[in-house]
N, CA, C and O atoms as a Tinker XYZ file with bonds, in Angstrom:
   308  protein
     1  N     96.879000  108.030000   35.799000    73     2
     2  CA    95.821000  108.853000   36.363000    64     1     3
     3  C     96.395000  110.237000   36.687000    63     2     4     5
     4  O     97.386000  110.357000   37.408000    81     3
     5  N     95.672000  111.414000   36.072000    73     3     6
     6  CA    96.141000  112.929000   36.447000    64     5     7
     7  C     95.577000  112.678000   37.784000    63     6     8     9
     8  O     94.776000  111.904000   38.307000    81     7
     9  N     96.753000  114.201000   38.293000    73     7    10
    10  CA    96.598000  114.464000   39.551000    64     9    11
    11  C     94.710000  115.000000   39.888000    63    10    12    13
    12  O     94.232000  114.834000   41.011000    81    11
    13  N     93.863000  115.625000   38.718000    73    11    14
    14  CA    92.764000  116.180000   39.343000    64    13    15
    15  C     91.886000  114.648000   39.345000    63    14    16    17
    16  O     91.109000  114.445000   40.277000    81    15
    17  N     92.052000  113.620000   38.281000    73    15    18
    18  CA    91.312000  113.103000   39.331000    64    17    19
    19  C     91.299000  112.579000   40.390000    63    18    20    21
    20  O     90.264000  112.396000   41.030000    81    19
    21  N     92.979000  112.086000   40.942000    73    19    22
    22  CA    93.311000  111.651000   41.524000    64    21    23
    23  C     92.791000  112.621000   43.164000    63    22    24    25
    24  O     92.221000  112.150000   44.148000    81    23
    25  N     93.152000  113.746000   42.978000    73    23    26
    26  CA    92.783000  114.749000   44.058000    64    25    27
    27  C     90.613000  115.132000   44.290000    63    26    28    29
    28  O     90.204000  115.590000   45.357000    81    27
    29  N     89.767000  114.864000   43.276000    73    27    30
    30  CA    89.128000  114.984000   43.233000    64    29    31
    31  C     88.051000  114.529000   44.087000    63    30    32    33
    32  O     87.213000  115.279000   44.586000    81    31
    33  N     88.117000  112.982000   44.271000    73    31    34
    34  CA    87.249000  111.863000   45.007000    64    33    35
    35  C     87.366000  112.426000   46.188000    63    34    36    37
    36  O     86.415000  113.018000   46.698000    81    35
    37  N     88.469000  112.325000   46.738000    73    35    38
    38  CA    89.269000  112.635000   48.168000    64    37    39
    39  C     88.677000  114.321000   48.818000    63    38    40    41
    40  O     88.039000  114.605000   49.831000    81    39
    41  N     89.139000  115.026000   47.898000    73    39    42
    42  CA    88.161000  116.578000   48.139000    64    41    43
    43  C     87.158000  116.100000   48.459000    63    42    44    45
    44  O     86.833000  115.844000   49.619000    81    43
    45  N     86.306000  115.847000   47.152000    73    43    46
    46  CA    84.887000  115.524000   47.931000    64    45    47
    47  C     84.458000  114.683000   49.147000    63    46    48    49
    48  O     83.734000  115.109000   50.048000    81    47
    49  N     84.884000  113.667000   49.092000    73    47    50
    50  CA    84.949000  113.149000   50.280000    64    49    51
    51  C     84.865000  113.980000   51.671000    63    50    52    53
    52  O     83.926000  114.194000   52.439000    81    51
    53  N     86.473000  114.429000   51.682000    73    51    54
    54  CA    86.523000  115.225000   52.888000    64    53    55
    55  C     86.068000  116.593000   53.492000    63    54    56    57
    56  O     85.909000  116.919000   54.668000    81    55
    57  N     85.934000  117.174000   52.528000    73    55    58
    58  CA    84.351000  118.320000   52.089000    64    57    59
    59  C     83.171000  117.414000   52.495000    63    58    60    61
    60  O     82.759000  117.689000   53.622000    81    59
    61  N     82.720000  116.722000   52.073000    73    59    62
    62  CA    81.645000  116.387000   51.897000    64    61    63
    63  C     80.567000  117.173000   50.995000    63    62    64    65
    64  O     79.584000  117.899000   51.146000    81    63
    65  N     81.252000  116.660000   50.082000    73    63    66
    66  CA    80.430000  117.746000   48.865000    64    65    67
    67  C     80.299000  116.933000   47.538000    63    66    68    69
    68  O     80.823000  115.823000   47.438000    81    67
    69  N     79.526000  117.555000   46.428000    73    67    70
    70  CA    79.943000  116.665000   45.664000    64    69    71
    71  C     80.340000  116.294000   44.578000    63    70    72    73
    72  O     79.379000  116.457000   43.826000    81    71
    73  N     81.496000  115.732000   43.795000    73    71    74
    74  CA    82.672000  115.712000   43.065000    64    73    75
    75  C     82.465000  116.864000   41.834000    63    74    76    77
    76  O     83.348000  117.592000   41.381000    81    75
    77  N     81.113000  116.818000   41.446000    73    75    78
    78  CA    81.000000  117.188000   40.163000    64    77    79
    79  C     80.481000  118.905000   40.101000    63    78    80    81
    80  O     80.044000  119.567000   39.159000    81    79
    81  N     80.807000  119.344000   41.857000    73    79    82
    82  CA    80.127000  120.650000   42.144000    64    81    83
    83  C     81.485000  121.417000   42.344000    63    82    84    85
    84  O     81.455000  122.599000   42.687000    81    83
    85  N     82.913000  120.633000   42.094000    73    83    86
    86  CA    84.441000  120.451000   42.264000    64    85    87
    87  C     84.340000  121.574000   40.879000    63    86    88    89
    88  O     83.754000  121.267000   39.841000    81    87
    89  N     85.052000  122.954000   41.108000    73    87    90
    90  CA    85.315000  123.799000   39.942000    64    89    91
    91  C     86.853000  123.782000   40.368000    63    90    92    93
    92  O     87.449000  123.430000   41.386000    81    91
    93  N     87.246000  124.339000   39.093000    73    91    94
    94  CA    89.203000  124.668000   39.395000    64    93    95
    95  C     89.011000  126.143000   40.782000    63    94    96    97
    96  O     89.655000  126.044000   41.827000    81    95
    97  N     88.279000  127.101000   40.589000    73    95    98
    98  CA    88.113000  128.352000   41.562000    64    97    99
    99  C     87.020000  127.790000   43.005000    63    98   100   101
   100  O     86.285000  128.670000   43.452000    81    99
   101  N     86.935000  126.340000   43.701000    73    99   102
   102  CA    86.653000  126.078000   44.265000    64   101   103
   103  C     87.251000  126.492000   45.623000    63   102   104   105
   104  O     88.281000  125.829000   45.745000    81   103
   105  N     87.090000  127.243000   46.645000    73   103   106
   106  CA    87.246000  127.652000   47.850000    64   105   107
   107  C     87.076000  127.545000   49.229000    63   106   108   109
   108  O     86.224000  126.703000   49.516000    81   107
   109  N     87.610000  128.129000   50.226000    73   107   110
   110  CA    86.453000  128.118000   51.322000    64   109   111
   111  C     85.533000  129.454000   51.235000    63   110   112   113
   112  O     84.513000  129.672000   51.889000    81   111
   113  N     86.038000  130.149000   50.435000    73   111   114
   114  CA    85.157000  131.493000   49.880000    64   113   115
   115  C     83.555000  130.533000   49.772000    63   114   116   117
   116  O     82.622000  130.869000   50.501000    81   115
   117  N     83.455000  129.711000   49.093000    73   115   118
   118  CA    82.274000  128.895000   48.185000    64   117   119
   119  C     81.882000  127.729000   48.243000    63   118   120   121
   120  O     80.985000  127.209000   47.579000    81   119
   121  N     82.865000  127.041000   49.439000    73   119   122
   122  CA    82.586000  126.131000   49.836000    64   121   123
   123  C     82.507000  125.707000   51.163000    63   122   124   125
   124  O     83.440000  125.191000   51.777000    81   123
   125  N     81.237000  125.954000   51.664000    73   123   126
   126  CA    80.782000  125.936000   53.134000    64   125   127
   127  C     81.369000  125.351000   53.902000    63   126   128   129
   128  O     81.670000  125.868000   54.978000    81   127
   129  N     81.715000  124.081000   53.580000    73   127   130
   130  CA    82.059000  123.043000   54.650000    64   129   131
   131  C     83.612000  122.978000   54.628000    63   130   132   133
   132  O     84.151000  122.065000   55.252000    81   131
   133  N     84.663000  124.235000   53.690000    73   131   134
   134  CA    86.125000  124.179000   53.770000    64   133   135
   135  C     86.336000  125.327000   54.718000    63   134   136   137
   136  O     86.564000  126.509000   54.461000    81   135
   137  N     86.190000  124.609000   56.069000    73   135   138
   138  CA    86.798000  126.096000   56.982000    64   137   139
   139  C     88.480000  125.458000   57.440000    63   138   140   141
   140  O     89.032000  124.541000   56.833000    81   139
   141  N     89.122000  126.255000   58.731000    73   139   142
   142  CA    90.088000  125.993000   58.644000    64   141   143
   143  C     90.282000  124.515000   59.071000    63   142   144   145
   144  O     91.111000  123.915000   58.388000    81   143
   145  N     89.839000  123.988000   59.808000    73   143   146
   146  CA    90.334000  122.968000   60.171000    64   145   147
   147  C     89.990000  121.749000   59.285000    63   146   148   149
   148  O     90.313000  120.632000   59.689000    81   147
   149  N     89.221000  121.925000   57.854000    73   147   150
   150  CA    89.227000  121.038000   57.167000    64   149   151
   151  C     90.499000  121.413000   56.070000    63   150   152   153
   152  O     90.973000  120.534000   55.349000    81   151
   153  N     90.835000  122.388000   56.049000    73   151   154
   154  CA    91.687000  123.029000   55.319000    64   153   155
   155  C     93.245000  122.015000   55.812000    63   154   156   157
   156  O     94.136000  121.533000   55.113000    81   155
   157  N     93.056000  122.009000   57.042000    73   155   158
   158  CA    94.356000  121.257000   57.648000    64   157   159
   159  C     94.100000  119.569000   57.420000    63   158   160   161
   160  O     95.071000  118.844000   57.203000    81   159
   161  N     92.785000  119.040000   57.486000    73   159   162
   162  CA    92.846000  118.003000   57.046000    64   161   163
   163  C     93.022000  117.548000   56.141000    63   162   164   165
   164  O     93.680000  116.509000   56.089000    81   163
   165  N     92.384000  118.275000   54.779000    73   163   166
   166  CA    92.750000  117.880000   53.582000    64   165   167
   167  C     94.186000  118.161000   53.217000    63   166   168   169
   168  O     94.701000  117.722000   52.188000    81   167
   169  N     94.834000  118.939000   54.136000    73   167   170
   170  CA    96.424000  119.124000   53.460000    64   169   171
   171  C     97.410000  117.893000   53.799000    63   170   172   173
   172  O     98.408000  117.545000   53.169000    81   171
   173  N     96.603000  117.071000   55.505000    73   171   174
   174  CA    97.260000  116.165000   56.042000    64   173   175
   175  C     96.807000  115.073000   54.874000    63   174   176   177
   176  O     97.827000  114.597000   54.375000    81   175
   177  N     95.688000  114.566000   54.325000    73   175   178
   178  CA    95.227000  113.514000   53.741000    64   177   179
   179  C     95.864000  113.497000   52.329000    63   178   180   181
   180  O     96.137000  112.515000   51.639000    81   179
   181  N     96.038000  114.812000   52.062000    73   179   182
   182  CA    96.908000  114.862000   50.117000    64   181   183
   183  C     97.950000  114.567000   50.446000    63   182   184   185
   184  O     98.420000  113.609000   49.833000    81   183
   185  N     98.721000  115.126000   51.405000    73   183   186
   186  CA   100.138000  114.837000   51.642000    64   185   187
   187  C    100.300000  113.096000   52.181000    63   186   188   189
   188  O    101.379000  112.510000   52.108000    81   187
   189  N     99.516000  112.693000   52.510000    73   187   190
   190  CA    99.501000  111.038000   53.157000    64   189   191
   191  C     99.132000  110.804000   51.408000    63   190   192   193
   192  O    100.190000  110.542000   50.835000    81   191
   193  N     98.470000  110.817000   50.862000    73   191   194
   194  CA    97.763000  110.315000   49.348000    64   193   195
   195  C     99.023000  110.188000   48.583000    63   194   196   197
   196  O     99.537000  109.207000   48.046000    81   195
   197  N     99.383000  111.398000   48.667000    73   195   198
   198  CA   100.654000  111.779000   47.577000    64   197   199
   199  C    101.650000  111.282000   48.006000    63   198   200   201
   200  O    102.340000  110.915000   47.056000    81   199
   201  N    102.169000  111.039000   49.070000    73   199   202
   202  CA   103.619000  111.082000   49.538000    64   201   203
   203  C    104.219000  112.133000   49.635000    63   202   204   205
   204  O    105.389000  111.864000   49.905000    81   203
   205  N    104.009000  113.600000   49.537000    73   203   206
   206  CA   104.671000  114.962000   49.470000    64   205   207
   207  C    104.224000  115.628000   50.751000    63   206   208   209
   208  O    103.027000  115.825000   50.957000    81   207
   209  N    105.245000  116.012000   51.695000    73   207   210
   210  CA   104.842000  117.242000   52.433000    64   209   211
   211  C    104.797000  118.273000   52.255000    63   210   212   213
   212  O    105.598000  118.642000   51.396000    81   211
   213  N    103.892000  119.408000   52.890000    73   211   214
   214  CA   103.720000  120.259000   52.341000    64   213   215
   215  C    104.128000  121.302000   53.290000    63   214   216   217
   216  O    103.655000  121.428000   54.420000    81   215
   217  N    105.261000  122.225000   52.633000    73   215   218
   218  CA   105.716000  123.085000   53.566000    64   217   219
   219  C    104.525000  123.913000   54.311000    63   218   220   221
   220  O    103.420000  124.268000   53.903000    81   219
   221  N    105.052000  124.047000   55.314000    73   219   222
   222  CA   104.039000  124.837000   56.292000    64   221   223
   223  C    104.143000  126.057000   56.118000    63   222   224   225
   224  O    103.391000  126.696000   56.855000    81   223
   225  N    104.983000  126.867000   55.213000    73   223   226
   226  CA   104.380000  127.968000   54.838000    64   225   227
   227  C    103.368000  128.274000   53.664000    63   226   228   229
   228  O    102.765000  129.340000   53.549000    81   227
   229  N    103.241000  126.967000   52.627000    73   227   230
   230  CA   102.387000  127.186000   52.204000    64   229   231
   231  C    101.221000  126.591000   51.999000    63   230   232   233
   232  O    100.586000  126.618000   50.945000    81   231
   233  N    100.912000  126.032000   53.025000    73   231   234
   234  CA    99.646000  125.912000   53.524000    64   233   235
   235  C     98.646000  126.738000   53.477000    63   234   236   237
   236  O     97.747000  126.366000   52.721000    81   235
   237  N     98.378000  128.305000   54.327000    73   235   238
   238  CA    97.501000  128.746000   54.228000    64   237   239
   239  C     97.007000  129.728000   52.415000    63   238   240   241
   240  O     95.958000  130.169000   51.945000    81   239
   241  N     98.202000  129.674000   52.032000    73   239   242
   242  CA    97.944000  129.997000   49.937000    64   241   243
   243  C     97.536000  129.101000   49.261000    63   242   244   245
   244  O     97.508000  129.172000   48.033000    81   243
   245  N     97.024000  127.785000   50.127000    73   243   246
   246  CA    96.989000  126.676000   49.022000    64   245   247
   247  C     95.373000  126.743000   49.321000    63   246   248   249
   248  O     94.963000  125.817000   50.021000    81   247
   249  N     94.410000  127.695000   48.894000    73   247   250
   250  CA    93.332000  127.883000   49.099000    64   249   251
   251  C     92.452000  127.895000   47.836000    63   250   252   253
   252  O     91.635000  128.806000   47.704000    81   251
   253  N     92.588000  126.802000   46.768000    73   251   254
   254  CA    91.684000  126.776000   45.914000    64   253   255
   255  C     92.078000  125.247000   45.322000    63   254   256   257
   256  O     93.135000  124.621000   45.397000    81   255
   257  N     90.795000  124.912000   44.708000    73   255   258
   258  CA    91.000000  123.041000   44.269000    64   257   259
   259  C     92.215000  123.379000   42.811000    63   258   260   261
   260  O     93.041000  122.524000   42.491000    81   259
   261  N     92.134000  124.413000   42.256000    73   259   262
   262  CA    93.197000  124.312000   41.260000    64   261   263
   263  C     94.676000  124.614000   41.842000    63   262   264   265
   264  O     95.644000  124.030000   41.355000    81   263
   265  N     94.800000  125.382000   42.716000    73   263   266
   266  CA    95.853000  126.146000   43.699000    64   265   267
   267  C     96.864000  124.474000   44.243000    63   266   268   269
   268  O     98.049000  124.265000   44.502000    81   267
   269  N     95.802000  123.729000   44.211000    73   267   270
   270  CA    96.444000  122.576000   45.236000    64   269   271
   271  C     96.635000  121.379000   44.424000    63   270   272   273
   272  O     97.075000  120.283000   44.773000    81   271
   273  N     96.167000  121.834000   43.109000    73   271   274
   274  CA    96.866000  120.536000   41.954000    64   273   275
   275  C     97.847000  120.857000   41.922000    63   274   276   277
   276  O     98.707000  120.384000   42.665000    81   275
   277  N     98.153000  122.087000   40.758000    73   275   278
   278  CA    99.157000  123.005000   40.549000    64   277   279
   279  C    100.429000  122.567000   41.863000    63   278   280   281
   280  O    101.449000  122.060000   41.394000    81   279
   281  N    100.405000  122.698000   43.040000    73   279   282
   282  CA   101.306000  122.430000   43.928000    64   281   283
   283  C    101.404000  120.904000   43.897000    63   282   284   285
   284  O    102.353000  120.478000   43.238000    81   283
   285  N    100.557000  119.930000   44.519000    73   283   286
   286  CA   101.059000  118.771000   44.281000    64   285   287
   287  C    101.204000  118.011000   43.152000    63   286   288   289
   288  O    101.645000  116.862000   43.189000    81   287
   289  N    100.762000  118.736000   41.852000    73   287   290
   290  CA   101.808000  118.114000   40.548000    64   289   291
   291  C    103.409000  118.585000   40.480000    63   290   292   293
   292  O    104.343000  117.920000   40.030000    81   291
   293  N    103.447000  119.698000   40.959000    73   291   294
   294  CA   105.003000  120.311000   41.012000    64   293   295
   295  C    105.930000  119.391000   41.910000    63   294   296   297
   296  O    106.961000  118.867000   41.488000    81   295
   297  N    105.459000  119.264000   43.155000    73   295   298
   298  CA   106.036000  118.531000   43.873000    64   297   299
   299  C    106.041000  117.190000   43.591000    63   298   300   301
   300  O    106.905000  116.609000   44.248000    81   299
   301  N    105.437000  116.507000   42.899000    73   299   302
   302  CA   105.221000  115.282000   42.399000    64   301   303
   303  C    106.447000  115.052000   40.876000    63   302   304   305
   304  O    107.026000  114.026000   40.517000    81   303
   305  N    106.475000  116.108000   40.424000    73   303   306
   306  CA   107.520000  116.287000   38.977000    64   305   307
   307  C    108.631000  116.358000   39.351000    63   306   308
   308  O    109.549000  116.487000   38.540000    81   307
């Protein structure tokens, strides 16, 4: 299983949005319900999903659904 779909369900989920409204340029720019503090949840829930922590500096750059494959496939390789 690739990482997007693997990351996909879980976005939506924790967004509460829904999977197939999931673009690679997906944001909190564009996506209402990604403000910061879901921003911190979904970083806590990928990093529990994945097994990878995610440095805390780049946390606040990891601001797009493609931005945050891209990182946890790297860290995953």
């Amino acid at each position: 299983m690739d990482i997007v779909t693997r990351l996909k369900p879980l976005f939506a989920r924790l967004l509460e949005i829904d999977e197939q409204s999931i673009r690679p340029d997906s944001s909190p720019a564009n996506v209402s319900t990604w403000d910061s503090l879901q921003h911190i949840n979904l970083i806590l829930a990928l990093e529990e999903e994945f097994g990878v922590m995610v440095d805390p500096e780049d946390i606040q750059r990891l601001d797009t659904f493609a931005g945050l494959c891209a990182y946890f496939e790297q860290r995953m390789s």
